[in-house]
C-alpha positions as CSV (number, residue, x, y, z in Angstrom):
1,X,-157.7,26.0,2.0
2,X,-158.0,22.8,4.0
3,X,-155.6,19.7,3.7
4,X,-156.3,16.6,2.5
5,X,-156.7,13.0,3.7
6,X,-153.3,11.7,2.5
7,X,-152.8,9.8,-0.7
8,X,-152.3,6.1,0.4
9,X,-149.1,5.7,-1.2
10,X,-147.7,8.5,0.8
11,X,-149.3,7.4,4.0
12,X,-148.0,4.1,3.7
13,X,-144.6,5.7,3.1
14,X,-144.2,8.0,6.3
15,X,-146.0,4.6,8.5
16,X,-142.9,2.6,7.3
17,X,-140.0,5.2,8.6
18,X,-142.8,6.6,11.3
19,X,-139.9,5.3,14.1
20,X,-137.4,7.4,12.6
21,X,-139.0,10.7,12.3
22,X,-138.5,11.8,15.6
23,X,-139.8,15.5,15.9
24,X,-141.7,15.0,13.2
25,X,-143.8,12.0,14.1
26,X,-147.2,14.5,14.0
27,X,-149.3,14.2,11.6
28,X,-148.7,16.0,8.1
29,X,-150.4,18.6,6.5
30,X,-151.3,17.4,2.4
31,X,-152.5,19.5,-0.2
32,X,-152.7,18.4,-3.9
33,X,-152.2,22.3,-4.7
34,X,-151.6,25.4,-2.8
35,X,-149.8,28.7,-3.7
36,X,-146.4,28.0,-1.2
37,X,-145.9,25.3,1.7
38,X,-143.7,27.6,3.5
39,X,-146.6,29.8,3.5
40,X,-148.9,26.9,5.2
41,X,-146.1,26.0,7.7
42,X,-145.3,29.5,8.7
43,X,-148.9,29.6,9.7
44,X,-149.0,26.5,11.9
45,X,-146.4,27.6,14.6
46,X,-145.5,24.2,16.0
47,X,-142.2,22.6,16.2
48,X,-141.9,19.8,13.8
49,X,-144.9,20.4,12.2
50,X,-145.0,19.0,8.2
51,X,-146.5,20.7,5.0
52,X,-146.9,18.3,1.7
53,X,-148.0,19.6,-1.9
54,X,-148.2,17.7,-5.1
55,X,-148.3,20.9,-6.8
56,X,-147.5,24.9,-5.9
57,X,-149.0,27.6,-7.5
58,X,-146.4,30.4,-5.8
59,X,-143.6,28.4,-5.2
60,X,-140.4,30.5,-4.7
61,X,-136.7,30.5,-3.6
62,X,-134.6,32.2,-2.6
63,X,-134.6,36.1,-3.2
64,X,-137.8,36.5,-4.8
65,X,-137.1,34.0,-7.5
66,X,-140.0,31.4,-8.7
67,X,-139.7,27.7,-8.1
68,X,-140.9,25.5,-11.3
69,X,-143.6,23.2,-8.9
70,X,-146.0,21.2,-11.2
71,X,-147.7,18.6,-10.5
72,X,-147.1,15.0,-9.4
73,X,-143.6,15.4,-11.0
74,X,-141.5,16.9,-7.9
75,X,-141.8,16.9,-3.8
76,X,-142.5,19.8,-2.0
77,X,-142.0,20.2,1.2
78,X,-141.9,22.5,4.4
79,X,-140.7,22.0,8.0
80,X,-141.1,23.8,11.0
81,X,-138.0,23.2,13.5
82,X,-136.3,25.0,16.5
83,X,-133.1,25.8,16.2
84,X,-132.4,28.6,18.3
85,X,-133.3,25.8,20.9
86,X,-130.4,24.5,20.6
87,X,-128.6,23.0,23.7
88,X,-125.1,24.9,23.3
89,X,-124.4,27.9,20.7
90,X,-128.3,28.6,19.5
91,X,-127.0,31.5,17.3
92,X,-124.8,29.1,15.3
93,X,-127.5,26.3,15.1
94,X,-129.5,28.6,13.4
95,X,-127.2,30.1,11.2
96,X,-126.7,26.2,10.4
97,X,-129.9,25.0,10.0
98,X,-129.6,25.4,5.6
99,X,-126.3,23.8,5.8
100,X,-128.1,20.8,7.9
101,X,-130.9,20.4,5.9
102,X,-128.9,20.6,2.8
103,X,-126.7,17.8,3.8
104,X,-130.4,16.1,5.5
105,X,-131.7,16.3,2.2
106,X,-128.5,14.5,0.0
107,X,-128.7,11.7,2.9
108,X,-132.1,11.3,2.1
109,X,-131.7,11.1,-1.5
110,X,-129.1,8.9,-1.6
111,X,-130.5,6.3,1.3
112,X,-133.4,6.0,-1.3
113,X,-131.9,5.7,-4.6
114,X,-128.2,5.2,-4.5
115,X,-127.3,8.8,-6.1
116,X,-124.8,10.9,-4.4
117,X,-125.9,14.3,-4.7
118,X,-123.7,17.1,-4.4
119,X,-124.1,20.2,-2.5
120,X,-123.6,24.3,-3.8
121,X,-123.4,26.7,-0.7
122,X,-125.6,28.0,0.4
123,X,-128.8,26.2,-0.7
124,X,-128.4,24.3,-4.0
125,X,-128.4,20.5,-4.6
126,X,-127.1,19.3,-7.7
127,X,-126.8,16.1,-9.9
128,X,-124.1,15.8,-12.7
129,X,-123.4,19.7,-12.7
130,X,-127.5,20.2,-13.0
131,X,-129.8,21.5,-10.3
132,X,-131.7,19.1,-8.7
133,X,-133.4,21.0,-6.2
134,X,-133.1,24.2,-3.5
135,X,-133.8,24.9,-0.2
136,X,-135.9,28.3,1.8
137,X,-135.5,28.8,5.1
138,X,-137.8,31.3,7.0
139,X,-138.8,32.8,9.9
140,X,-142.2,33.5,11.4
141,X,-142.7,36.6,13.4
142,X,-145.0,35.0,15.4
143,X,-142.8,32.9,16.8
144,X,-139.4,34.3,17.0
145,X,-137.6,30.6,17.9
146,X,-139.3,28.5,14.8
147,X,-138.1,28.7,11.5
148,X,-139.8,27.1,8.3
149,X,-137.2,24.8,6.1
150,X,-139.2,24.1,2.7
151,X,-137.7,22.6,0.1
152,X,-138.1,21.3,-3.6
153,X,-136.5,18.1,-5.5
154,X,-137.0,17.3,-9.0
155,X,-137.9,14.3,-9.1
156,X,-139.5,13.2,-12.5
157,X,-138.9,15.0,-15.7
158,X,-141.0,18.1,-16.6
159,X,-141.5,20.4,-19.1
160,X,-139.3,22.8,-17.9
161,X,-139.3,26.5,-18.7
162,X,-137.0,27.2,-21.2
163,X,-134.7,29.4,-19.3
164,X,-134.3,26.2,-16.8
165,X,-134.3,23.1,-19.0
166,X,-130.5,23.4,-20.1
167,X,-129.2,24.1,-16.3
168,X,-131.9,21.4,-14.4
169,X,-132.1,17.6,-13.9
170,X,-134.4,14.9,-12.3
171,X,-133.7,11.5,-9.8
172,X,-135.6,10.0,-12.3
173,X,-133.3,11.4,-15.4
174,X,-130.3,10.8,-13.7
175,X,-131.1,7.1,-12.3
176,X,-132.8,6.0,-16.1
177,X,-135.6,4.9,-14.6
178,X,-138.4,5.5,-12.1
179,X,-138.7,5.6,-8.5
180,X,-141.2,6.3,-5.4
181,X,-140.8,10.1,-4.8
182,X,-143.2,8.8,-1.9
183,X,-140.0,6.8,-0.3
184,X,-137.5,9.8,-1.7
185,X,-140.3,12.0,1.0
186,X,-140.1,9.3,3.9
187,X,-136.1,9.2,3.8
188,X,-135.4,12.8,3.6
189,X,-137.9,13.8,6.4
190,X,-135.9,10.4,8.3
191,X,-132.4,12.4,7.4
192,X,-133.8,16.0,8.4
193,X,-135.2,14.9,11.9
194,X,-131.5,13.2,12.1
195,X,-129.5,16.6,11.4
196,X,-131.7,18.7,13.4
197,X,-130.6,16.4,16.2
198,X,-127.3,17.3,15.9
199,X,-128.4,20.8,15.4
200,X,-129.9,20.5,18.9
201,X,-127.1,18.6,20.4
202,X,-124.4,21.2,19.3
203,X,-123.0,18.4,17.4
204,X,-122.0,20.6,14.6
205,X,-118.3,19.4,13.9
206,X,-120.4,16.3,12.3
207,X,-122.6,18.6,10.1
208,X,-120.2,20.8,8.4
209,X,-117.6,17.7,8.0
210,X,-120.3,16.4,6.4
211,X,-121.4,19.2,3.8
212,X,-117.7,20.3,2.6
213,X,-117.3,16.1,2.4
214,X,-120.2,16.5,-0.6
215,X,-118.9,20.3,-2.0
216,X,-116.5,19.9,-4.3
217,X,-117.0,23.9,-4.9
218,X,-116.5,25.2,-1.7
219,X,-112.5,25.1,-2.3
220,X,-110.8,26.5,-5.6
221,X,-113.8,27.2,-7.2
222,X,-113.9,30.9,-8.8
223,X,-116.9,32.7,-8.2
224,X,-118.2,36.4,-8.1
225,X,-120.7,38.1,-6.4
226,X,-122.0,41.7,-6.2
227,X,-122.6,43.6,-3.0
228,X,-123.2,47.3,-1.4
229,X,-119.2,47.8,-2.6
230,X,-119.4,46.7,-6.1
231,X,-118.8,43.4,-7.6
232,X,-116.1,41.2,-6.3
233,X,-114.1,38.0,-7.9
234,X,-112.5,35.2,-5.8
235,X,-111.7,31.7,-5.4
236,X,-113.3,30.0,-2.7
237,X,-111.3,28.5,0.8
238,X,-113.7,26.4,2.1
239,X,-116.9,27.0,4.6
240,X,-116.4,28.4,8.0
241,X,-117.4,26.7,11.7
242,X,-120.8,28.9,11.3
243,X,-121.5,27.9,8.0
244,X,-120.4,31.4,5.7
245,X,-118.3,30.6,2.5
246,X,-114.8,31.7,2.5
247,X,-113.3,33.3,-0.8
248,X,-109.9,34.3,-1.2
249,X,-109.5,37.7,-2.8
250,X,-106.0,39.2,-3.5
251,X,-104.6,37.6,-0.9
252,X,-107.3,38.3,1.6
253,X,-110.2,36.1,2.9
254,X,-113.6,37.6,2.7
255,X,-116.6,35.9,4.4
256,X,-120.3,35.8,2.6
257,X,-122.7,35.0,4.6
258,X,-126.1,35.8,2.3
259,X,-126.5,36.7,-1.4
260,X,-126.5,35.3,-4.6
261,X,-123.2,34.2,-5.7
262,X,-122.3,33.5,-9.7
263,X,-119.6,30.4,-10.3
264,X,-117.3,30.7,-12.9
């Protein structure tokens, strides 16, 4: 499927922050529909390179899971950075780059509407104890130093699938009235090429400090989670200097650094 020419509103939106957008001046990729945008940015293979749908057809998440993607209601985005280019420590800008873009993506929000949005390790952003929106990060075989960041933000009400309507939430909902997901777009891709900078830079003391500043969760929160062992129960301890969640268990500190954790 071939893009198309972008709607004006959008257009006007990314010509407005176009000096802020650093790696990610080149021109995006639009599609009114298409099955995933990670999919479409995987296949480009060029740092900084920008995928835009109005809807998704095969939208996922993490760990197989589905993401709820109709149209003109949310954004839906992918981005194709370089982190293992980093200038110091590439194996810890990559292991970063969710925490970055999480704390990109709250930035952006909030520079556009005012909301503080909180973060959920690893991936999850959240608005008065709802889910606002989630975050995928990829690789592409093909090029073994880019990895595709796409991610999804609620941001007018839908008709959600029953098994998400109690445990999601909008901007819109939250804010009681409407906004320009257009401008929501412009400042998050403006917060993203900002973080990846310091992802680049090694600056990721500034980061980190950032994301436990917006995760209330990440210390004394009980949580459980299930791996090769069995299933586990802890209280979390905070986030380590290369981004894996810390949970105390009796007495002990155990790191996770991938899978799907429950909190109490």
């Amino acid at each position: 499927m071939n893009p198309s020419e972008l709607p004006a509103e959008l257009r006007d939106a990314l010509h407005g922050v176009r000096n802020r957008l650093g790696p990610l001046t080149s021109a995006p990729l639009y599609f009114p529909i298409i099955g995933s945008t990670n999919d479409v940015a995987l296949s480009a293979g060029r740092e900084g390179a920008v995928v835009i749908a109005d809807e998704q057809s095969a939208g996922r998440g993490r760990r197989g899971h589905t993401w709820f993607s109709p149209a003109g209601s949310g954004l839906y985005v992918s981005v194709v950075l370089a982190p293992a280019r980093a200038s110091r420590e590439a194996d810890r800008a990559v292991r970063l780059q969710t925490i970055a873009a999480g704390v990109a993506i709250a930035e952006g929000i909030e520079a556009s509407t005012g909301l503080r949005v909180a973060l959920k390790w690893p991936n999850d952003l959240f608005l008065a104890r709802r889910k606002l929106g989630g975050i995928l990060a990829e690789a592409t075989s093909q090029h073994a130093d880019l990895v595709v960041v796409g991610y999804g933000l609620n941001v007018a009400a839908a008709a959600y699938p029953p098994d998400l309507a109690d445990r999601v939430t909008s901007i819109e909902t939250e804010l009681g009235r409407r906004v320009d997901r257009f401008t929501v777009l412009a400042e998050t891709l403006v917060a993203i090429a900002s973080r990846y900078g310091d992802l680049l830079e090694g600056r990721f003391d500034a980061i980190l400090d950032a994301w436990r500043g917006r995760s209330p969760g990440a210390s004394g929160a009980r949580v459980s989670w299930t791996d090769s062992a069995g299933e586990h129960r802890g209280v979390t301890d905070g986030v380590a200097n290369d981004g894996a969640l810390l949970v105390r268990v009796d007495g002990r500190q155990e790191r996770i650094v991938a899978g799907t954790i429950t909190w109490q």
